[in-house]
N, C-alpha and C positions, 0 to 999 in steps of 0.2 A: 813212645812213652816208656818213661819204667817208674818204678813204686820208691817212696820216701818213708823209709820207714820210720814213724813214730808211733809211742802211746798217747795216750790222747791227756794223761799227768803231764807228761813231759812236754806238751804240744798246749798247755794251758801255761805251763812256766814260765814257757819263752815269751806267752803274752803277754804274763804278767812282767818278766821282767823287762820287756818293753816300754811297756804302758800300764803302769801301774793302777789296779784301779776298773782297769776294761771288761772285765770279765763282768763283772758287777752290775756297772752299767748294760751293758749287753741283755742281761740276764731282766732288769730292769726293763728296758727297749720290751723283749721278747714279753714280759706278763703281759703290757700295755697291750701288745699285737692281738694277744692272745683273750683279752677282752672285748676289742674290737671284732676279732675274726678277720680281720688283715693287715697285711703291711702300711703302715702311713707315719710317715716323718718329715718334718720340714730339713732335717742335715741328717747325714749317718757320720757312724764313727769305723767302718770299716779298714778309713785307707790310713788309719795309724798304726796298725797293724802289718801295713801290708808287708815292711820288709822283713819280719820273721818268716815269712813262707817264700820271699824272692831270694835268702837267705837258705832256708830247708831244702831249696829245688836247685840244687845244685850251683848256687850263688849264682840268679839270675837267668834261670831257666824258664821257658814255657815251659807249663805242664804238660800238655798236648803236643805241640809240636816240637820240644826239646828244643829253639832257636836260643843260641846264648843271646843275652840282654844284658843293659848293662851292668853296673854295681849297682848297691841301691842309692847309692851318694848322687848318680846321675841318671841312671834307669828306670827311676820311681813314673817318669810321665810316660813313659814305652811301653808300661804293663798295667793292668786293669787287676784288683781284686774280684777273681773272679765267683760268681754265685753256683756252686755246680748244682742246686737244684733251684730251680731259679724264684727269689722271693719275690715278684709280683705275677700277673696273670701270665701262665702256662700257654705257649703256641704249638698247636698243632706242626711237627717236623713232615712235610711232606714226600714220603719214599721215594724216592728213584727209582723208575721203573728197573735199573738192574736189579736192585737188591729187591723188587719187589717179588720179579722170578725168581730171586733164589728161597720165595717163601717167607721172605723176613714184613711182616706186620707189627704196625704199630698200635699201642692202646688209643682208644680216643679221648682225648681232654673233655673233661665235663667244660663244656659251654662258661658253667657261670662260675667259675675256678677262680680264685684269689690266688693262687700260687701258694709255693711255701714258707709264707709270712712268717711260721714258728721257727724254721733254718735259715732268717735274714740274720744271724749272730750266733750261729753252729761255729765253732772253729773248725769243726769238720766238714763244715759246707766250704769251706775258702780253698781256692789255690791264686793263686800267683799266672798271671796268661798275656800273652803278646794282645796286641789290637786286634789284629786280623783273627788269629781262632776265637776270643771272645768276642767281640763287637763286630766284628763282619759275619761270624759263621755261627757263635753258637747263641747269640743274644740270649733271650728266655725258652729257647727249644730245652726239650729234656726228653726223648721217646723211650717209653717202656714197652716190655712185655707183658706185665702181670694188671694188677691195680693201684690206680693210684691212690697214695697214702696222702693227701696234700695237709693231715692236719697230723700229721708226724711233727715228733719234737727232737729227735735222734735216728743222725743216718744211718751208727751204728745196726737200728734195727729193720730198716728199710729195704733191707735185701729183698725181701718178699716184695718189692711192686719190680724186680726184674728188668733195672736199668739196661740199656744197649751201653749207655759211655761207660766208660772207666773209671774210678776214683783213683787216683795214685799214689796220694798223703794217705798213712799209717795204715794198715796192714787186715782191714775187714773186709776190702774189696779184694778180687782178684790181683795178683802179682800182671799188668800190662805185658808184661815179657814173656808169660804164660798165654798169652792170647796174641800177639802181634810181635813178628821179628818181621826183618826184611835179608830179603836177596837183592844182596847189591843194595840201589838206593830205592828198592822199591818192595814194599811194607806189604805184606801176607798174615792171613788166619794162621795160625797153628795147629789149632782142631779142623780136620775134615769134618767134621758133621756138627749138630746142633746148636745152642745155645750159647754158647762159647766163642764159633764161627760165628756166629750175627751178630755178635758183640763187634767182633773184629772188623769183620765187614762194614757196618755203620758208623764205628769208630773212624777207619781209614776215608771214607765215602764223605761224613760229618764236617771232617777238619782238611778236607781237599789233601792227604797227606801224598797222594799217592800223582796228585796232579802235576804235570809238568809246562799245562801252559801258566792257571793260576797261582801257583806256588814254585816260579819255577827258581827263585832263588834257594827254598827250599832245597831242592832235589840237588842243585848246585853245590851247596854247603854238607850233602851229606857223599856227595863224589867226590868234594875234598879231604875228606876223613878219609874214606878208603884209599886215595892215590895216598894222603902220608902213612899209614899203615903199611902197604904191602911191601915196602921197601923194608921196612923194620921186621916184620914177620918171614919175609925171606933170610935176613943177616940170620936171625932167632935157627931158623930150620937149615940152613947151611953149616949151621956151627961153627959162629960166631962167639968167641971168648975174652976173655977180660972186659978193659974198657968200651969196645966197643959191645958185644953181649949185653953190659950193666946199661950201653946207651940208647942200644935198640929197646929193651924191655922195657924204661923208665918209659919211653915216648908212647910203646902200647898201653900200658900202664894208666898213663896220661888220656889217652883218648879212649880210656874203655872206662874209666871213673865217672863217679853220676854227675860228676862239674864240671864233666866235658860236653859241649852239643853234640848232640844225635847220637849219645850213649848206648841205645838200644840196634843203630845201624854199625857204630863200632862192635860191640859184641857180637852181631851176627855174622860181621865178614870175619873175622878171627874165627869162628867156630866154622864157619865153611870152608878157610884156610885150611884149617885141621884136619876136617874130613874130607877137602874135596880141593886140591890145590891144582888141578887144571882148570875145574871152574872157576876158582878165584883168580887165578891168571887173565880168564877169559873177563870175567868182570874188571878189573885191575885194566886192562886196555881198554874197554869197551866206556869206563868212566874216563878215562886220558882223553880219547876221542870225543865225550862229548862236552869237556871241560873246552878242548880246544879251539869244538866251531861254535862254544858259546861264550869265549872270552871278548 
């Protein structure tokens, strides 16, 4: 994952100048919700929206698992607008016994929970997500730390119920890249300790990032980032000049950009290159081999 950053002016503009009119509406939706005390509609108008955020996320990114997707001209059926706090009834996320020994608990959903029917037309509730991390993995789970807020009107304020996911659109949640890099193609806490670390850890755990049997195209796609990288980062650190230098950089460049897939696994092998260029060697063969006995 890594952070998109917008204001929330600017992230209303794009709506409008989308779909003129939507904001309104929405706003509209949400009193009605908000009389009833839940979500109920016979249609939404979400997915008219959707390609300003498949657009934001790095033109056709998952949020979560950074898989490029297509443009939005042909991509729109691949991705789901997704609910990050989910607007009907709340499911209980069941821990995993690993994470359970590392201490990390979960709040319990009240029983008679409507969900967060007032964030069914947050702009800040939406990203942009493949099938598989929404619809297979995160459906209407949401596990916190703190308490839940379910009749919250603004995620902005919402800090306080002490999500485990990530938000990664504009800039009130933590920065993703501050909590999860990877070695190699394989995704790590950043913080040894607290709060921070179980973010990580259930993030990575959540969205299977780290799985090689169920996501093994995944892990596939992010060994191909680093086999085209170290070839480039070697020219770079040998001193490489003129056009080739200009050719190697453009290419890291390219794959370290947030409209590149697996942006957060590109920037971690580059900065391990930097600091640790036998490790990266050692990773650098170690993904060749296993591109090879799973081609």
């Amino acid at each position: 994952m890594i952070r998109y950053h917008i204001a929330y002016p600017d992230l209303a503009n794009l709506i409008e100048t989308e779909k003129p009119g939507w904001l309104q509406r929405a706003a509209e939706r949400t009193e009605r919700f908000g009389r009833t005390g839940r979500y109920d509609e016979s249609s939404a108008i979400w997915s008219e929206v959707k390609a300003v955020y498949m657009r934001l996320q790095g033109a056709g990114k998952c949020a979560f698992c950074e898989r490029k997707l297509e443009s939005e001209t042909f991509g729109k059926g691949e991705q789901d607008v997704e609910h990050f706090r989910p607007k009907g009834k709340v499911k209980q996320w069941p821990i995993p016994p690993a994470l359970n020994q590392a201490g990390i608990q979960a709040t319990k959903v009240p029983s008679d929970n409507k969900g967060y029917f007032l964030l069914a037309y947050h702009p800040f509730n939406y990203a942009a997500s493949c099938k598989p991390c929404n619809s297979s993995l995160k459906g209407n789970y949401f596990p916190i730390k703190g308490r839940y807020d379910l009749t919250g009107k603004d995620p902005i304020d919402m800090a306080v119920e002490e999500p485990f996911l990530i938000y990664p659109i504009g800039d009130f949640d933590a920065a993703p890249e501050d909590l999860i890099r990877f070695h190699g193609v394989s995704p790590q806490p950043v913080a040894r300790a607290g709060f921070q670390r179980q973010r990580a850890l259930v993030v990575i755990d959540f969205f299977k990032l780290d799985d090689a049997i169920q996501r093994k195209n995944l892990i596939r796609e992010r060994a191909l980032v680093i086999v085209a990288l170290f070839p480039q980062l070697q020219k770079i650190a040998n001193g490489a000049s003129g056009q080739e230098l200009n050719d190697a950089q453009a290419i890291v460049d390219g794959f370290t950009s947030e409209k590149a897939p697996h942006t957060n696994c590109a920037r971690s092998f580059v900065r391990l290159f930097q600091s640790d260029h036998a490790e990266a060697s050692r990773i650098f063969n170690l993904v060749v081999a296993f591109i090879s006995s799973s081609s």
